[in-house]
N, C-alpha and C positions, 0 to 999 in steps of 0.2 A: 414432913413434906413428902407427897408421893411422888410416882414416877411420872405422872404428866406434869405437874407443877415443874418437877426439874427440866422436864427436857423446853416445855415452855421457857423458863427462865435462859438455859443454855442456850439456847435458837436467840434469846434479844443480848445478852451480855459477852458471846462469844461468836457472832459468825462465821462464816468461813472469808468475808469481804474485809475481814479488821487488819489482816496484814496489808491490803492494799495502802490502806489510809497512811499505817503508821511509816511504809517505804514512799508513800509519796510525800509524807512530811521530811523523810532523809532526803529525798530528791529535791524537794523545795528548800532547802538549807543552801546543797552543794550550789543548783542553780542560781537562785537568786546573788549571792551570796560572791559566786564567782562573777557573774553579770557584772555585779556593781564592782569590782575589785577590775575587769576587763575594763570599763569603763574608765574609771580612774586609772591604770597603768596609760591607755590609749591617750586621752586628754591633756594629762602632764605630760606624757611623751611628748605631745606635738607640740605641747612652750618648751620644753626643754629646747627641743630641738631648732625648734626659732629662736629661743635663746641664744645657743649654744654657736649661732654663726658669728654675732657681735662679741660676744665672751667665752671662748671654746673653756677658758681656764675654769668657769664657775658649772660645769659641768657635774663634776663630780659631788658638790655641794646641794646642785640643785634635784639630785635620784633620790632625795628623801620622800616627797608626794608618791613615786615609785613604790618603793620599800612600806611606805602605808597602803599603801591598795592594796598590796599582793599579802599583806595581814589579814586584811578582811574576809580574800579567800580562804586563810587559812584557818579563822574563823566557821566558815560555813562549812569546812571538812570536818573539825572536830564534831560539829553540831551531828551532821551526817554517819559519823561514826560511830557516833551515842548510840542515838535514836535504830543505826541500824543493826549494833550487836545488844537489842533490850529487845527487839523482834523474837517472838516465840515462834517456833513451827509447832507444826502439827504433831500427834504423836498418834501410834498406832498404824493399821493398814493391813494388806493383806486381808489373813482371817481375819483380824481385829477391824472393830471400827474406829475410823479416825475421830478423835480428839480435840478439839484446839486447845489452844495451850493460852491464848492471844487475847486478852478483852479490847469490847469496844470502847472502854473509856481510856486503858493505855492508847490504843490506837489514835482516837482523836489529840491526846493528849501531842503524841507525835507527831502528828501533821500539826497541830497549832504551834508546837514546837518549833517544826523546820520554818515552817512560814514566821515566825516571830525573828528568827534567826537569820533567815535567809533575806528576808525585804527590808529589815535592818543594816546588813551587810550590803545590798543596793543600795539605799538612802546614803550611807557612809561613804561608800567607791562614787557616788554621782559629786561630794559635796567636797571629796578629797580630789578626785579631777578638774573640777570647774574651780575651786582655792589652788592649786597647783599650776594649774594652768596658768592662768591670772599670778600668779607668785610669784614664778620663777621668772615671766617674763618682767614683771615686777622689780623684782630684787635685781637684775642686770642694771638696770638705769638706777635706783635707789637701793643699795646693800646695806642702808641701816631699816629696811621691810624685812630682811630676812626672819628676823625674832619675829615680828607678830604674823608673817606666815605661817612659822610652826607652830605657834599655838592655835591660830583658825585650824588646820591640820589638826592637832591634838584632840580641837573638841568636835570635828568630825568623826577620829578617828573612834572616839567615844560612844556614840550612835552604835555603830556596831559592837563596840565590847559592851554596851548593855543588852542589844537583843544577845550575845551570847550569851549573859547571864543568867537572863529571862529565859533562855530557852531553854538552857540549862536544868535549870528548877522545875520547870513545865514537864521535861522529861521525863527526872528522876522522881515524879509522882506516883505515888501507888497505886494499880491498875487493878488491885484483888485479883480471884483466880475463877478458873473456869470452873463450874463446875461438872463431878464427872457422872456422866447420863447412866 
C-alpha cells in the first residue's frame, strides 16, 4: 500500500470527528437513561404520596417503584462509563503530528451503544412510574395487588437491563486500529 492509499484510508476510518460520536453516545446513555429513572422516582413519588395520607404505615412498602427507577439510572452510568473509558485520544503533537488513535466504527458503535442503553432506561423509568403510580395507590385499597405490582415492576424493570446488555455488547465490539500515516 503506498503513502496516498494510507493517508486516504486514515482520513475515512480515523477522523478527528469519531471522539465526538462515541462521547455523545456516553452522553446519550447517562441522559436518556437518568430522564426515565427522573421520571419514574417523580411519578411513584406522587401515588406514594397520595397514598401515604389514607395509609402513612404502608409507606415504607410502597419505595420499591422508587428503588427501581433509580436502578435504571444507574444503568445508564455504567453504560456511560464504558463507552467513555474505551475513548481513545489523540497521540503525538508538538513537533509530531497528531495521530488518532479512535476509529469510526468504535465510535458509531458507541453512540449506538449509549442510545441503545439510554432510550431503554427511559422506556423502563416511564413504565416503572406510570405501574408505580397506579400501584401503590392501588395496593392501599386492595393489598392482596401488591404481588402483581411487583412483578409489572419486574418486567419493566427488565426493558432496561436489556438495553444494558445490548449495549454492553455494542460497546465492547472491535473497532480495529488507525492506521499510522
Amino acid at each position: 500500500m503506498n503513502a496516498a492509499m494510507v493517508a486516504e484510508n486514515f482520513g475515512e476510518a480515523c477522523p478527528a470527528s469519531a471522539p465526538f460520536f462515541g462521547y455523545m453516545g456516553a452522553a446519550a446513555a447517562l441522559i436518556f437513561a437518568n430522564l426515565g429513572a427522573a421520571y419514574g422516582t417523580a411519578k411513584s413519588g406522587v401515588g406514594i404520596c397520595s397514598m401515604g395520607v389514607m395509609h402513612p404505615g404502608l409507606i415504607m412498602k410502597s419505595i420499591i417503584p422508587v428503588v427501581m427507577a433509580g436502578v435504571i439510572g444507574i444503568y445508564g452510568f455504567i453504560i456511560a462509563v464504558v463507552v467513555g473509558t474505551k475513548i481513545k485520544e489523540p497521540v503525538g503533537g508538538g513537533s509530531q503530528a497528531v495521530t488518532p488513535q479512535y476509529t469510526l466504527f468504535s465510535a458509531f458503535g458507541h453512540l449506538g451503544s449509549g442510545l441503545t442503553g439510554g432510550l431503554s432506561g427511559l422506556a423502563a423509568g416511564m413504565a416503572i412510574g406510570i405501574v408505580g403510580d397506579a400501584g401503590v395507590r392501588a395496593t392501599a385499597q386492595q393489598p392482596k395487588l401488591f404481588v402483581g405490582m411487583i412483578l409489572i415492576l419486574i418486567f419493566a424493570e427488565a426493558l432496561g437491563l436489556y438495553g444494558l446488555i445490548v449495549a454492553l455488547i455494542m460497546s465492547s465490539s472491535g473497532g480495529g486500529s488507525c492506521p499510522s500515516a
